[in-house]
ZANU-612223 format. One record per residue: y, z, x of N, C-alpha, C, O, CB in turn. Coordinates in steps of 0.05 Angstrom, whole numbers, padded with zeros to 5 digits. Atoms other than C-alpha are relative to their C-alpha. Glycine has a CB too. Layout:
<recs>
{rec {Y,Z,X},{Y,Z,X},{Y,Z,X},{Y,Z,X},{Y,Z,X}}
...
</recs>
This chain:
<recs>
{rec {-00023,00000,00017},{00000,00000,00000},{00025,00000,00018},{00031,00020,00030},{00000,00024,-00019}}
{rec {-00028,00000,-00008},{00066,-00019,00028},{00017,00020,00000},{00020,00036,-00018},{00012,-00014,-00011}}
{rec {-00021,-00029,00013},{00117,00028,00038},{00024,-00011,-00001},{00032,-00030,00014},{00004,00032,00020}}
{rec {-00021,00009,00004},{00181,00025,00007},{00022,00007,00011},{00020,00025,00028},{00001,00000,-00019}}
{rec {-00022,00001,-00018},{00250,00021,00031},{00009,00022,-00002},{00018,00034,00017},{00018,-00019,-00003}}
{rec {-00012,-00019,00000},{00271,00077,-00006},{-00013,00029,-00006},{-00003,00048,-00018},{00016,-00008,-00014}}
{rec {00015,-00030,-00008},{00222,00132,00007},{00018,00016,00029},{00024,00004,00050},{-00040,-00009,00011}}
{rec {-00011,-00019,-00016},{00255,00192,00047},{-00006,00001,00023},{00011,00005,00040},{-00003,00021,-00007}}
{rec {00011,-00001,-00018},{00206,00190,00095},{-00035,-00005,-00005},{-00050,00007,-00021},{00009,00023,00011}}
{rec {00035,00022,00007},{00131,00142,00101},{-00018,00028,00014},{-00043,00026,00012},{-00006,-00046,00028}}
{rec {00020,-00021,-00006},{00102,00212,00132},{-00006,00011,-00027},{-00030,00014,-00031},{00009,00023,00020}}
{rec {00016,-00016,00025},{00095,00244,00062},{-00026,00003,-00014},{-00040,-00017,-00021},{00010,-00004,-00017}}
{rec {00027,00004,00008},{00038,00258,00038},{00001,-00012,-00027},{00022,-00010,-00040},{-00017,00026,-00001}}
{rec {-00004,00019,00023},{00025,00216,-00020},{-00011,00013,-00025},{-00007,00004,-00048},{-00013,-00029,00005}}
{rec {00009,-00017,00023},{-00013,00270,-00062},{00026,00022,00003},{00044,00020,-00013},{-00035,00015,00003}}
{rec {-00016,-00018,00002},{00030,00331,-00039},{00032,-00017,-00003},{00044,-00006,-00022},{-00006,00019,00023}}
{rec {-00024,00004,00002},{00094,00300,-00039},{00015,00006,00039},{00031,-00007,00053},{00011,00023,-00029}}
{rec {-00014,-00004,-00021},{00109,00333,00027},{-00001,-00009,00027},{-00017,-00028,00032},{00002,00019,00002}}
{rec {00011,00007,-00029},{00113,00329,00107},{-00014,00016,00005},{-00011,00039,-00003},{00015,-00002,00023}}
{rec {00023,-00015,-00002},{00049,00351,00136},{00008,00021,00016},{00033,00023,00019},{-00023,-00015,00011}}
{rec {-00014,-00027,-00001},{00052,00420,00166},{-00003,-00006,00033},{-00021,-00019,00045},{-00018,00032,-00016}}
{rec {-00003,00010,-00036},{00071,00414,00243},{-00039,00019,00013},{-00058,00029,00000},{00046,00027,00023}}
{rec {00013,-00011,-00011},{00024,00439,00298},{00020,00021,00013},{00042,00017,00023},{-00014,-00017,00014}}
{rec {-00009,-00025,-00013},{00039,00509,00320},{00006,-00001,00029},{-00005,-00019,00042},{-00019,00019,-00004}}
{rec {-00003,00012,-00023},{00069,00517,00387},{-00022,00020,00012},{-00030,00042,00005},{00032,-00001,00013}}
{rec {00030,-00006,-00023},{00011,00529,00439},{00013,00007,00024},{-00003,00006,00042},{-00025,-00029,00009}}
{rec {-00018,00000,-00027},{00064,00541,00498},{-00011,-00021,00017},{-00028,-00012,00032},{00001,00028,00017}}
{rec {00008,00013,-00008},{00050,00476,00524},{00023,-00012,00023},{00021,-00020,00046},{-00012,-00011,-00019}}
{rec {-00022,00003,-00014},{00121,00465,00541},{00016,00020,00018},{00036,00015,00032},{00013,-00007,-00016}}
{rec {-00005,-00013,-00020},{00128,00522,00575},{-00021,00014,00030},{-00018,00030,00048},{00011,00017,-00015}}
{rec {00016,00000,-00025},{00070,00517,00620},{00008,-00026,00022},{00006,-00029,00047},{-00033,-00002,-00011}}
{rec {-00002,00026,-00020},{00090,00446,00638},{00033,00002,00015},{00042,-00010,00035},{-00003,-00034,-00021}}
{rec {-00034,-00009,-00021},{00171,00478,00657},{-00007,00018,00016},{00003,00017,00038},{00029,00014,-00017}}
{rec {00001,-00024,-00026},{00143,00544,00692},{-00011,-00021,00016},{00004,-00036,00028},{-00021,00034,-00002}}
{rec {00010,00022,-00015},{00092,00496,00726},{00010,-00017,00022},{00002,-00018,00045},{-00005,-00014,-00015}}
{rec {-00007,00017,-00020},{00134,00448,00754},{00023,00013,00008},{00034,-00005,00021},{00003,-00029,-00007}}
{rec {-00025,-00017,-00005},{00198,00499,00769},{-00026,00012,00029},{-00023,00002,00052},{00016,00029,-00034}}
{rec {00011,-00006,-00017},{00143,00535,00809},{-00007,-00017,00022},{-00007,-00011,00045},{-00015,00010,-00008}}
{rec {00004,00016,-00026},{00124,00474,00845},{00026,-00009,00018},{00028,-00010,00043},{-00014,-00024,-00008}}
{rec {-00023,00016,-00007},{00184,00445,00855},{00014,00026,00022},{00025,00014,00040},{00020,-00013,-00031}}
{rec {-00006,-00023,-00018},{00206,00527,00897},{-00024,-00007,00021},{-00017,-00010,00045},{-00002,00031,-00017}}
{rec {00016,00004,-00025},{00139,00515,00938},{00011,-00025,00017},{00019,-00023,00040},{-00030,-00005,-00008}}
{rec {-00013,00024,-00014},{00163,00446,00958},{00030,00001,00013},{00034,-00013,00033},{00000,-00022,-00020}}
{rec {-00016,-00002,-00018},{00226,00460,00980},{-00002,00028,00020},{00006,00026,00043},{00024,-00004,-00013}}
{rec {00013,-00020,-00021},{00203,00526,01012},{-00009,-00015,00024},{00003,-00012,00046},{-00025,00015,-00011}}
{rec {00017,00010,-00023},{00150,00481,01054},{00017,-00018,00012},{00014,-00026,00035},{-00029,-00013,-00008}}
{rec {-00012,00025,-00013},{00208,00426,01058},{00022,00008,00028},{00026,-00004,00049},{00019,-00017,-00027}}
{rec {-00012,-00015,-00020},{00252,00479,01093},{-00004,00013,00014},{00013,00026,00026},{00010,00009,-00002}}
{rec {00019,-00012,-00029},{00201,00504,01140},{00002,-00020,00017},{00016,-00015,00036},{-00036,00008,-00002}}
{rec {-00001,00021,-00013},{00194,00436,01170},{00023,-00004,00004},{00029,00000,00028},{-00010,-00017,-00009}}
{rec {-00033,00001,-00015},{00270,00422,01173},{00015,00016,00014},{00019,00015,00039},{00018,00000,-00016}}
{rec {-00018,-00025,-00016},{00312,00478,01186},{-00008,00025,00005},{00008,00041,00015},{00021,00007,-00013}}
{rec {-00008,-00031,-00015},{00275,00543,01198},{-00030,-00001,00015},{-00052,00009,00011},{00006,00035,-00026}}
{rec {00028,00006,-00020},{00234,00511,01260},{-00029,-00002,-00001},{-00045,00009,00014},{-00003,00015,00013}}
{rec {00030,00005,00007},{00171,00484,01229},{-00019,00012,00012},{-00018,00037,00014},{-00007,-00022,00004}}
{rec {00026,-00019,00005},{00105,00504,01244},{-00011,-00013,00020},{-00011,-00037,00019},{-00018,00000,-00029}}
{rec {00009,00007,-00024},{00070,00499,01312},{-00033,00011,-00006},{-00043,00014,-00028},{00019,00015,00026}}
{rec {00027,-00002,-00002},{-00003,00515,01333},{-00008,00033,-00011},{-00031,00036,-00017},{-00009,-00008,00034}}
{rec {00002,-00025,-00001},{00001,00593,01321},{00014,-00001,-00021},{00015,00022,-00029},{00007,00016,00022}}
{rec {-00011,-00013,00018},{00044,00588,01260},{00028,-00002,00002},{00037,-00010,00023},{-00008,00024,00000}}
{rec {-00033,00015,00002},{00121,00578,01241},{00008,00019,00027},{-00008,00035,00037},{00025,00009,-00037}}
{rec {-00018,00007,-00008},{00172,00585,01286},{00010,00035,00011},{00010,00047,00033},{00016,-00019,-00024}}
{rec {-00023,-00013,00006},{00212,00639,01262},{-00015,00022,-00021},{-00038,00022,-00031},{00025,-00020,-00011}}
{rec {00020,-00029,00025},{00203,00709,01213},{00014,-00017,-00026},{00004,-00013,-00048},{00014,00050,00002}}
{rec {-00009,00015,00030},{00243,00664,01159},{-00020,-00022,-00010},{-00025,-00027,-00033},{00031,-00018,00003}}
{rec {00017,00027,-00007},{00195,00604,01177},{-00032,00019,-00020},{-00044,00012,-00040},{-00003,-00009,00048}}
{rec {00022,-00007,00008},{00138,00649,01164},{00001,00014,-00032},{-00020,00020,-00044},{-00009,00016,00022}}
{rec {-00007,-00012,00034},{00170,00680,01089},{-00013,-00028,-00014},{-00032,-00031,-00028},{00043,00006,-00010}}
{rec {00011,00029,00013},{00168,00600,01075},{-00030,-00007,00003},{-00039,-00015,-00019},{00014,-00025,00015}}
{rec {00015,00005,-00005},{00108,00588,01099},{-00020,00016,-00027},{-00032,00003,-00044},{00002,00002,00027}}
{rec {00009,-00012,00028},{00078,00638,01045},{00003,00002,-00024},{-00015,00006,-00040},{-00001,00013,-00001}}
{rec {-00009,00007,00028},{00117,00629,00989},{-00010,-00033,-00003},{-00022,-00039,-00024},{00039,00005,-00004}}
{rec {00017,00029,00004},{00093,00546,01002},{-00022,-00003,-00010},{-00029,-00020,-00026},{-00005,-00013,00020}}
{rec {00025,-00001,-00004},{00028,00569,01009},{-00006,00017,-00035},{-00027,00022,-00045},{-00008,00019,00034}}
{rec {00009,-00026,00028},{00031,00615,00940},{00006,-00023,-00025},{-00011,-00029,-00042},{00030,00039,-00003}}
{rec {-00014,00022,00015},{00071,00560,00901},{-00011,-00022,00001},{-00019,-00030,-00021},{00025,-00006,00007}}
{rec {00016,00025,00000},{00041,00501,00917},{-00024,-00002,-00016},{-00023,-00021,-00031},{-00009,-00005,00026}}
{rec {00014,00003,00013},{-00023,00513,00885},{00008,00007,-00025},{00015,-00010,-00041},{-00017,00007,00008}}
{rec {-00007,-00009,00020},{-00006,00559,00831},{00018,-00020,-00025},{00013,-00026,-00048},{00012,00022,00011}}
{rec {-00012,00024,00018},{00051,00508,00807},{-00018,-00021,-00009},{-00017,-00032,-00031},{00022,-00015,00014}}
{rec {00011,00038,00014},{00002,00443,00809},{-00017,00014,-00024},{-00014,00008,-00047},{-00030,-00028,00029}}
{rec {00016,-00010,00025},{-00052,00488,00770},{00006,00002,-00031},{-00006,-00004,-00051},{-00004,00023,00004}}
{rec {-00013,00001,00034},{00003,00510,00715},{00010,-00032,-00002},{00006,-00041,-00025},{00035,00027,-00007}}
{rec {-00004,00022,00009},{00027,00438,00722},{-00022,-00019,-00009},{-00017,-00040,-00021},{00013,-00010,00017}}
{rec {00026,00025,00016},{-00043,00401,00701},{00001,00019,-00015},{00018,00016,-00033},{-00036,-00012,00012}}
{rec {-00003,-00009,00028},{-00055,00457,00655},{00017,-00011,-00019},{00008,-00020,-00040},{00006,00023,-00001}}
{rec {-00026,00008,00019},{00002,00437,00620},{-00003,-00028,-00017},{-00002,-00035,-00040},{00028,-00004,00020}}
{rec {00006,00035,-00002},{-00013,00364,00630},{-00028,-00007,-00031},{-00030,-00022,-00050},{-00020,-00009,00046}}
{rec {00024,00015,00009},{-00078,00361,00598},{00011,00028,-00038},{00005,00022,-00061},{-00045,00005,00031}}
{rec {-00004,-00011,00024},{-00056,00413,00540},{00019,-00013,-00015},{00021,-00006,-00038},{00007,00024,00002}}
{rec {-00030,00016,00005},{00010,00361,00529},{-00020,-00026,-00015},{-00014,-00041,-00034},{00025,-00012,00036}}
{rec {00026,00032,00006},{-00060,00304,00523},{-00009,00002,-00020},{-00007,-00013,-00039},{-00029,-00005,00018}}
{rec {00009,-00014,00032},{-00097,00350,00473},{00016,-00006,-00021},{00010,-00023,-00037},{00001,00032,-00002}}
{rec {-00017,00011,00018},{-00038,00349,00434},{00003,-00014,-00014},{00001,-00011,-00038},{00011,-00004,00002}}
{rec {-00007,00031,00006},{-00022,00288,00425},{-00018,-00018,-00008},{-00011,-00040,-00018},{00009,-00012,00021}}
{rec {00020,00007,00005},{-00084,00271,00417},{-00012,00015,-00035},{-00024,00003,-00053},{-00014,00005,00027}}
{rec {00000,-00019,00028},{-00092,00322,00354},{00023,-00011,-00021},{00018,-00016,-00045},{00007,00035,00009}}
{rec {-00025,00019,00019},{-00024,00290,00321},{-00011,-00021,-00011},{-00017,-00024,-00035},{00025,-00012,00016}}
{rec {00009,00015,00006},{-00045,00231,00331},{-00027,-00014,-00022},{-00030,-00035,-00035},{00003,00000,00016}}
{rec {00028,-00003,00018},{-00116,00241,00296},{00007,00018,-00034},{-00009,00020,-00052},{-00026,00024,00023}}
{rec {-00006,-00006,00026},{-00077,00273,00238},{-00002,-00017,-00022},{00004,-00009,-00044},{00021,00008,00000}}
</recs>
């Protein structure tokens, strides 16, 4: 059945009258902002060990600032990519559940 020009909106349900009832939020969007906020502190952590606070030799950074970076990289780096696929593949689900509505 065609839809017409002057329906409110072609989501309505055509028995109830209304728009279907959303999906609840799952914090999906806030796994995929902590996530990548966290990565994005490891990466410039590790970016400013290598630049400016005398990168990282055979024994280990440089410097006692070198070596703060060096652990906060080391803590951040994973932790962010982890919450960042989490996120990822919960953003997939999703969308994938809408879509199958």
């Amino acid at each position: 059945m065609p839809s017409r020009s002057d329906d409110p909106d072609p989501r309505l349900s055509r028995l109830s009258g209304r728009l279907p009832d959303p999906l609840p939020d799952d914090g999906t969007s806030t796994l995929l902002r902590g996530g990548s906020v966290i990565l994005l502190a490891g990466a410039v952590a590790v970016g400013l060990l290598l630049t400016v606070l005398g990168g990282v030799g055979v024994e280990g950074a440089h410097s006692n600032s070198g070596w703060f970076a060096l652990i906060v990289g080391a803590m951040c780096l994973p932790f962010g990519g982890l919450l960042t696929l989490l996120g990822a593949a919960k953003w997939l689900r999703r969308r994938s559940l809408i879509r199958n509505r």
